[in-house]
ZADO-1210 file (C-alpha; in nm, 4 decimals, padded with zeros to 6 digits):
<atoms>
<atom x="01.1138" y="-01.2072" z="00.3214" code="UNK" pos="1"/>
<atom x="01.0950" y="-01.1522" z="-00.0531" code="UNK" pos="2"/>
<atom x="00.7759" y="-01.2570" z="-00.2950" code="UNK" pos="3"/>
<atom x="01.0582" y="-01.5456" z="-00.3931" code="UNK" pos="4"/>
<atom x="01.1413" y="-01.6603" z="-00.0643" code="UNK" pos="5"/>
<atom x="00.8314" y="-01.6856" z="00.0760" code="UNK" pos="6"/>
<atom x="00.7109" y="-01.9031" z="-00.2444" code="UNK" pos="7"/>
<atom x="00.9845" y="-02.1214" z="-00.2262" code="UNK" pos="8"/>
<atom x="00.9532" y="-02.1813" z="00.1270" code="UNK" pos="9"/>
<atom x="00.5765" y="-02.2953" z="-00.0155" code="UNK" pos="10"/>
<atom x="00.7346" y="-02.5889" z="-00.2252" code="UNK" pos="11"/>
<atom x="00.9754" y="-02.6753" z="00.0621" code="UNK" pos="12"/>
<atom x="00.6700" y="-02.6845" z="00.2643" code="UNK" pos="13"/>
<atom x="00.4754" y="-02.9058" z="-00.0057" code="UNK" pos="14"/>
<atom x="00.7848" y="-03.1409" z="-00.0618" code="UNK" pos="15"/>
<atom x="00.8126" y="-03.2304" z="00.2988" code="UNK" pos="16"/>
<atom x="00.4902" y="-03.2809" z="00.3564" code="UNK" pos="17"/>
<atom x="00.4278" y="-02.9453" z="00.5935" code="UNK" pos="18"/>
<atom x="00.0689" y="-02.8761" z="00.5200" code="UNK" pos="19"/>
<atom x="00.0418" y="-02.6737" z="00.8382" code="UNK" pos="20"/>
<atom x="00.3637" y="-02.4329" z="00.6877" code="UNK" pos="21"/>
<atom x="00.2043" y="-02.4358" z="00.3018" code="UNK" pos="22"/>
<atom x="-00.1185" y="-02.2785" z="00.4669" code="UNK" pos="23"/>
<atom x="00.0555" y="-02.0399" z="00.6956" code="UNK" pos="24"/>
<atom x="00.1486" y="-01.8809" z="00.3712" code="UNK" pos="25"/>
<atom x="-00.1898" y="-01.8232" z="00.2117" code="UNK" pos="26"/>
<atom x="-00.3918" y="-01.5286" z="00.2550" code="UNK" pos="27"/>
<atom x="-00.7369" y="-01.6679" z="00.3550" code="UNK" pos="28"/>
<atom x="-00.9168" y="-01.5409" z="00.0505" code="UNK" pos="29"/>
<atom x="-00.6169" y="-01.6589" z="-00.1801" code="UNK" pos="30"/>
<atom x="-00.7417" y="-01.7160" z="-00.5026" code="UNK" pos="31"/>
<atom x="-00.6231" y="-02.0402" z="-00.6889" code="UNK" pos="32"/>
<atom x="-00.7121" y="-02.1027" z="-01.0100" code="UNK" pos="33"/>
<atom x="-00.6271" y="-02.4727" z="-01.1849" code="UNK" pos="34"/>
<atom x="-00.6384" y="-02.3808" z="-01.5702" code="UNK" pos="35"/>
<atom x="-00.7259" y="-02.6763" z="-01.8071" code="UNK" pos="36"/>
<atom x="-01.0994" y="-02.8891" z="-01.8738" code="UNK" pos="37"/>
<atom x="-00.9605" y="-03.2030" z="-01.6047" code="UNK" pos="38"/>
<atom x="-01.0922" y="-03.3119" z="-01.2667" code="UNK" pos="39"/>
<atom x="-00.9301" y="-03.0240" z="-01.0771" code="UNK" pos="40"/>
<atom x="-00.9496" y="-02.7582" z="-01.3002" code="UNK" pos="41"/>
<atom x="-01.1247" y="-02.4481" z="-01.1486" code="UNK" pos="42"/>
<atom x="-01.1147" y="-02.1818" z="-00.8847" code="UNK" pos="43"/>
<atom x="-01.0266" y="-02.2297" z="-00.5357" code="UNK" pos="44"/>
<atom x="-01.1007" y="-01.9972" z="-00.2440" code="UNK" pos="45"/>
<atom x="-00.8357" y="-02.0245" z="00.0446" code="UNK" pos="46"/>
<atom x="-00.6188" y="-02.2884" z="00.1610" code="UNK" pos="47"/>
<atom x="-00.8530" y="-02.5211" z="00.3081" code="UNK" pos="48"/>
<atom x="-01.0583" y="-02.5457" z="-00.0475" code="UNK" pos="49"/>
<atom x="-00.7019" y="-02.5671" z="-00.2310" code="UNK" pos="50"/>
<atom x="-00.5946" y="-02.8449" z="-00.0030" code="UNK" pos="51"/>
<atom x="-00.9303" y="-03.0265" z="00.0067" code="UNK" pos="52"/>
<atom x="-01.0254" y="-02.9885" z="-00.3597" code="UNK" pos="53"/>
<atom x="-00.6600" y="-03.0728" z="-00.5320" code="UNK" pos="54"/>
<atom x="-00.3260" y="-03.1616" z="-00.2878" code="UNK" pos="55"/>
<atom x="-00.5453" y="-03.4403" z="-00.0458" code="UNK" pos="56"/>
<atom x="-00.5700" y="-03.5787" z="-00.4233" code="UNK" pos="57"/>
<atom x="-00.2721" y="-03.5414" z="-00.6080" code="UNK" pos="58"/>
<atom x="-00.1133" y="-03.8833" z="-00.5130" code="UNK" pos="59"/>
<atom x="-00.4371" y="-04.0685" z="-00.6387" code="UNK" pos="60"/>
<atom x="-00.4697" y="-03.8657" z="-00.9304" code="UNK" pos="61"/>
<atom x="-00.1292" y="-03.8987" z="-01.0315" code="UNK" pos="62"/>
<atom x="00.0791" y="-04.1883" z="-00.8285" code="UNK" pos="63"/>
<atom x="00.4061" y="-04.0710" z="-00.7602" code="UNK" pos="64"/>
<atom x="00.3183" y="-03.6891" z="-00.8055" code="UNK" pos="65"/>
<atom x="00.6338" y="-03.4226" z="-00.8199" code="UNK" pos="66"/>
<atom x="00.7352" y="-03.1222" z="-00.9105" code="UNK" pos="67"/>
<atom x="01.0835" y="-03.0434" z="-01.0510" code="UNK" pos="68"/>
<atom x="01.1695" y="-02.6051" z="-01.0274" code="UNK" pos="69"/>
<atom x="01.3681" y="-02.5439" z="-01.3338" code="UNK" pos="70"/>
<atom x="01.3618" y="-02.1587" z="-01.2554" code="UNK" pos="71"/>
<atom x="01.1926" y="-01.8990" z="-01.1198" code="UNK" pos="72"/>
<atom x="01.1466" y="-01.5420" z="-01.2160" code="UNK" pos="73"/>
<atom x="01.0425" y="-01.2689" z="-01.0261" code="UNK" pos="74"/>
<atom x="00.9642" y="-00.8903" z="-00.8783" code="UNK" pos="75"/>
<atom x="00.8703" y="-00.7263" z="-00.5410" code="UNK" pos="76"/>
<atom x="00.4903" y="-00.9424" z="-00.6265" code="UNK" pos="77"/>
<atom x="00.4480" y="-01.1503" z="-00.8706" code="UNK" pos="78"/>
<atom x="00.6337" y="-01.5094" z="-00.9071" code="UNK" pos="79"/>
<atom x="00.6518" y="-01.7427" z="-01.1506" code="UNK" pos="80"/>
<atom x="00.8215" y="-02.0647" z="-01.1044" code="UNK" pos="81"/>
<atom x="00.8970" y="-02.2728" z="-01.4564" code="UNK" pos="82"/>
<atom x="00.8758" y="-02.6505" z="-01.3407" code="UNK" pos="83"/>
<atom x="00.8922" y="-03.0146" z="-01.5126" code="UNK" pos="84"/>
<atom x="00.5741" y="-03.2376" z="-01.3481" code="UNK" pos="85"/>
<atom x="00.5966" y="-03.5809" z="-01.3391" code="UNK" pos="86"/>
<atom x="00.4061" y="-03.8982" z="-01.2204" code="UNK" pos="87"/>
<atom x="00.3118" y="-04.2064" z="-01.3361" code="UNK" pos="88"/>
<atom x="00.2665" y="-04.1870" z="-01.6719" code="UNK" pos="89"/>
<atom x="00.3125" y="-03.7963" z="-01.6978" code="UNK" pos="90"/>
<atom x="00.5878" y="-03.5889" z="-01.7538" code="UNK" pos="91"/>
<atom x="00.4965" y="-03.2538" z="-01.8661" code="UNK" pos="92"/>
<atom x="00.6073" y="-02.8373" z="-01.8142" code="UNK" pos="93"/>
<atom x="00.4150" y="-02.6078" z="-01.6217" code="UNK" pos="94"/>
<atom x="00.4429" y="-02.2667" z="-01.4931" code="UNK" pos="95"/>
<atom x="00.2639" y="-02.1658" z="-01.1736" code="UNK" pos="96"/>
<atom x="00.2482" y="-01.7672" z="-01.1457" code="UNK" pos="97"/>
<atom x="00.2097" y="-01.6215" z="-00.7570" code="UNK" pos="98"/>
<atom x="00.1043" y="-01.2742" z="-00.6401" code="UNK" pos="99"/>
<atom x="00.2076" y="-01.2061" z="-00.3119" code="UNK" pos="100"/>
<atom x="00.1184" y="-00.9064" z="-00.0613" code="UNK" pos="101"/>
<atom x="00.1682" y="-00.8557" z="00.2987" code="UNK" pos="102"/>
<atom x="00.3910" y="-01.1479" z="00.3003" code="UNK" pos="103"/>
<atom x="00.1067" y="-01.3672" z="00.1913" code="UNK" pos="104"/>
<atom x="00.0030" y="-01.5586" z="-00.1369" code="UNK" pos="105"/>
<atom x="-00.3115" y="-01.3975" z="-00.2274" code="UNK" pos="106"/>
<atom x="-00.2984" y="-01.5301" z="-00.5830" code="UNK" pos="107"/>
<atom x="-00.1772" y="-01.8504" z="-00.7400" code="UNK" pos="108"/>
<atom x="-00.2825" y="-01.9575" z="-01.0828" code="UNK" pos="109"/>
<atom x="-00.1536" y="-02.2775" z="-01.2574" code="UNK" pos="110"/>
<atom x="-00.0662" y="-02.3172" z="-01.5839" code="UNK" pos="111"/>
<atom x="00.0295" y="-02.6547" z="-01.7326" code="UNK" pos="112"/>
<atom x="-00.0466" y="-02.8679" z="-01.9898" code="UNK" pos="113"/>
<atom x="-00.3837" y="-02.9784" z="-01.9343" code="UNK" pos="114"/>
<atom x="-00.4422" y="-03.2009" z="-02.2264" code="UNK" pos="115"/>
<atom x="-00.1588" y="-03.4247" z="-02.1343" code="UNK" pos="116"/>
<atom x="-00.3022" y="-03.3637" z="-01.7286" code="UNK" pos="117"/>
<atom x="-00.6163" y="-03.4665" z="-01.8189" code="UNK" pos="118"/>
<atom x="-00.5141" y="-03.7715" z="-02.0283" code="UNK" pos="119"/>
<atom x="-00.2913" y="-03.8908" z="-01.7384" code="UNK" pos="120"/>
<atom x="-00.5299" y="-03.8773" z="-01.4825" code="UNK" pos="121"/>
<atom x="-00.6165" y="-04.1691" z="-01.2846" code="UNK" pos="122"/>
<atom x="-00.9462" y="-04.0570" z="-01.0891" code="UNK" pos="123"/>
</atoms>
């Protein structure tokens, strides 16, 4: 599979609910990093701290949570995926960039708009 395929499988994963496939994914020492001064913002060490620390949350943070893919550019590693985020009282842009190796996402770094994140917010 290519750096794209494999991170697109990751949002099929996430939009069905498929924790078990979105982690398969991850290297173990993936590094996410949630840009922005808001409740999640910060680095994340593996799936298990990723899935604890931000996507158990999402849906209280911001009811009705999801992401849009507008496009995606990529190369043999490195992904970025251009998407519109919306919830309750949030639509905003946001890129999320991916580095992927071994057929695993060893680096995932999120850049949106954390101003108008933090200011929709609910917890």
């Amino acid at each position: 599979m290519t750096a794209e395929e494999i991170v697109l499988g990751g949002y099929a994963a996430f939009a069905s609910g498929d924790m078990e496939s979105l982690a398969s994914i991850y290297h173990p020492e993936c590094k996410i990093t949630c840009n922005g001064n808001h409740a999640f913002s910060g680095t994340y060490i593996g799936f298990k701290e990723f899935a604890d620390g931000i996507l158990s949350r999402l849906n209280d943070a911001w009811p009705n949570f999801n992401l849009d893919i507008e496009k995606v550019v990529s190369n043999e590693t490195d992904v970025c995926v251009f998407l519109n985020v919306t919830a309750d009282g949030l639509s905003s842009k946001s890129i999320h960039h991916f580095v992927v190796k071994d057929g695993l996402e060893v680096e995932f770094n999120f850049y949106d708009d954390s101003q108008l994140m933090a200011a929709a917010i609910k917890i």
